[in-house]
C-alpha positions, -999 to 999 in steps of 0.1 A, spaced: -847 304 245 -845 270 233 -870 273 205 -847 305 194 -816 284 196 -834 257 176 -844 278 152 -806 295 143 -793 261 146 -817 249 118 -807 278 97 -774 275 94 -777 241 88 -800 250 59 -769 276 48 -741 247 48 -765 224 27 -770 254 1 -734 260 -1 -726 222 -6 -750 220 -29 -736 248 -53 -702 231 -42 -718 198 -59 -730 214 -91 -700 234 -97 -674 202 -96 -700 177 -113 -695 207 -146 -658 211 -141 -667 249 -132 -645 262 -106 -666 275 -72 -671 315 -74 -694 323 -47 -715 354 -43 -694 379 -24 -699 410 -13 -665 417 -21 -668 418 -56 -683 455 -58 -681 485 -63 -688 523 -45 -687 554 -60 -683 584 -46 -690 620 -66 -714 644 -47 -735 613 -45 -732 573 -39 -733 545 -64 -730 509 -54 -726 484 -85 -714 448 -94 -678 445 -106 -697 433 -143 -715 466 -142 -691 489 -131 -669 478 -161 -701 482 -184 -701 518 -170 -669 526 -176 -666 516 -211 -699 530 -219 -685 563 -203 -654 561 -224 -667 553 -261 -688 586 -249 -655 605 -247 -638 590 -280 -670 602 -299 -668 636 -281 -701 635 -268 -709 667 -244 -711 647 -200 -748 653 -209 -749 621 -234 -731 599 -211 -755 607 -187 -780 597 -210 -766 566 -222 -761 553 -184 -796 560 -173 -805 543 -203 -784 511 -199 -789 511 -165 -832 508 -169 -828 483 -199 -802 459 -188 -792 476 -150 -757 478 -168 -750 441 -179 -745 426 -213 -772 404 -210 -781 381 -239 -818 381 -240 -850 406 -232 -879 413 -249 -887 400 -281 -854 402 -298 -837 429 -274 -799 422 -264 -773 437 -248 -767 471 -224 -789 487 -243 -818 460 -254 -810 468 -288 -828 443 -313 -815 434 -346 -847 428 -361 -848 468 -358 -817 477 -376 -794 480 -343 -772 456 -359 -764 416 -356 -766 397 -320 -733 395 -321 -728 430 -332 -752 442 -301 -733 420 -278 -701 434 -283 -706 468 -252 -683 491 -276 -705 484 -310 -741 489 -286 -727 521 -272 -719 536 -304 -750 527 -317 -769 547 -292 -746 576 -292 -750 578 -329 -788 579 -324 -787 604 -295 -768 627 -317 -800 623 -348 -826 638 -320 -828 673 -329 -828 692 -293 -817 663 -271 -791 686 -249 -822 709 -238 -841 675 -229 -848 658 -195 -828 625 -196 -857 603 -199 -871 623 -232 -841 617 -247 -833 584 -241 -869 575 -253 -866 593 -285 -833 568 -289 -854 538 -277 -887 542 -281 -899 523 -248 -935 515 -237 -922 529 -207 -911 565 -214 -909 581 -185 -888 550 -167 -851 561 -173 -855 596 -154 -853 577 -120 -819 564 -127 -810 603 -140 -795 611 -103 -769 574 -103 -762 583 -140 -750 617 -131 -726 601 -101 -712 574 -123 -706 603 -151 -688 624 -127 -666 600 -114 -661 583 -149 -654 615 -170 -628 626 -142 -645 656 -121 -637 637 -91 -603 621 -72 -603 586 -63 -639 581 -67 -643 547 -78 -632 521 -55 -637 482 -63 -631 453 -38 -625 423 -60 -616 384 -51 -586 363 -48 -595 349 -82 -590 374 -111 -605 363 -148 -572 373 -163 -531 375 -149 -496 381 -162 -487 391 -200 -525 382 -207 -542 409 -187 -515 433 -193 -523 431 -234 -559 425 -229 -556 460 -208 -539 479 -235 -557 458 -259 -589 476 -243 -576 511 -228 -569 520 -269 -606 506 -279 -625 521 -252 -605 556 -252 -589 555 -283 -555 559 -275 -534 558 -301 -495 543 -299 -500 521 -270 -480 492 -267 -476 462 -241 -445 468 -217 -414 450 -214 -423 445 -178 -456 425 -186 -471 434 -150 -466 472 -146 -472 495 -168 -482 532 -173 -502 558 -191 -494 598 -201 -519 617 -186 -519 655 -198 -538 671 -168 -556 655 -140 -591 649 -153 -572 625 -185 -555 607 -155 -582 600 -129 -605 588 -161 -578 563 -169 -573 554 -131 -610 551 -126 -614 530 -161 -584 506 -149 -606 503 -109 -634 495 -128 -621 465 -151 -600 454 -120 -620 420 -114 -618 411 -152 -584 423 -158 -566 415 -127 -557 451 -121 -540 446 -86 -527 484 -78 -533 518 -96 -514 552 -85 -524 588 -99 -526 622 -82 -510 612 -47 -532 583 -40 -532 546 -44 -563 520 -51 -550 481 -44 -573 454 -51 -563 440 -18 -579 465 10 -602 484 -21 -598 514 -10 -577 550 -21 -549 559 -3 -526 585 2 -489 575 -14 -456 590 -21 -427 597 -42 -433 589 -78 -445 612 -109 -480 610 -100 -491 644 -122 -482 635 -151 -487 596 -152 -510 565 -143 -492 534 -128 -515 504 -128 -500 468 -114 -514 432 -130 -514 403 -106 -487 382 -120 -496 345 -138 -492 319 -108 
């Protein structure tokens, strides 16, 4: 018993000396201390279960979206997931093989476009959409065929085993299911106030296309039209998913309610929930 009780004790001494060390590091660079949490994920839920990183669950959802302002058939967003998710596992990562960069590892020396270009998630997504659509047959394909065909990997046959999480995040991302992504995110949003509020709109009409949106008088609430109930739960699933970068606090569509503080869906009342999405910013301290 003693050895046992030595042994825990030595380990969570080990723990505080790790943690004061990061602490250490963190103020010597005049970076503020952002742990790795837990909290800082995501789940969804649609006839399957996908857990993801805040970072990648925004990927996903822009990726998803740039899909839908090209009119792309659910197929190529399934596609372009499983493909992202085997090259980069759905972050914007800034090196790879060779010259590879970004979701999508594309490399410039290969005509994909500059690093910045390849950097930038909308401009990578395009680019692999507008490939997709080139391959002659790619509907009729198994996902990892026609992701190869885009990327030409010395692993062909790799993206098919992300084909089942592709399919989940698509579902849940193109609006076939209610209240399917939920995000827990910290007490320390990237972005607050006026500034997340434009940076949202800013982003809702890049990612979607939108067209006359505008930044609210309120600079914390605001909402967007939805036309039936799949429009709405993709824009309520888009705002969950840039919650941690945007300092989405609260969204309300359909009956329910996602908060940033519990991370969870809801059942709500009152308020015109068919016709509209309500999202909340955390206001500037």
């Amino acid at each position: 018993m003693r050895t046992r009780v030595g042994i825990v004790a030595a380990g969570v001494a080990v723990c505080v000396l790790a943690l004061l060390g990061v602490w250490f590091v963190a103020k010597q660079f005049g970076q503020p201390l952002r742990l790795p949490m837990a909290s800082r994920t995501c789940t969804v839920q649609a006839d399957g279960r996908v857990v993801l990183g805040a970072d990648q669950m925004a990927s996903a959802a822009t990726i998803a979206a740039i899909g839908v302002q090209r009119q792309m058939p659910e197929r190529a967003v399934v596609v372009a997931l499983a493909t992202a998710y085997q090259e980069s596992h759905l972050r914007n990562i800034a090196h790879g093989d060779r010259d590879s960069l970004g979701l999508f590892q594309q490399r410039p020396s290969q005509g994909w476009g500059t690093p910045q270009q390849i950097r930038d998630p909308r401009y990578a997504a395009n680019k692999f959409y507008a490939a997709l659509k080139k391959v002659k047959g790619w509907q009729k394909m198994r996902v990892t065929e026609a992701a190869q065909r885009v990327q030409r990997s010395a692993y062909p046959e790799a993206y098919q085993k992300w084909a089942d999480e592709a399919e989940v995040l698509t579902r849940a991302l193109l609006g076939d299911a209610t209240g399917a992504v939920a995000c827990t995110v910290g007490p320390t949003p990237t972005m607050r106030g006026p500034a997340a509020v434009t940076a949202l709109v800013q982003n809702l009409a890049l990612d979607w296309g939108v067209p006359g949106l505008a930044a609210p008088t309120d600079l914390t609430d605001f909402t967007l039209p939805a036309t039936d109930s799949r429009i709405g739960w993709r824009y309520a699933h888009w705002l969950v998913s840039h919650a941690d970068d945007h300092g989405v606090k609260r969204v309300r569509f359909g009956g329910l309610e996602w908060t940033a503080e519990h991370g969870t869906w809801d059942k709500v009342r009152g308020g015109d929930a068919a016709t509209q999405v309500r999202a909340e910013v955390f206001a500037a301290t």
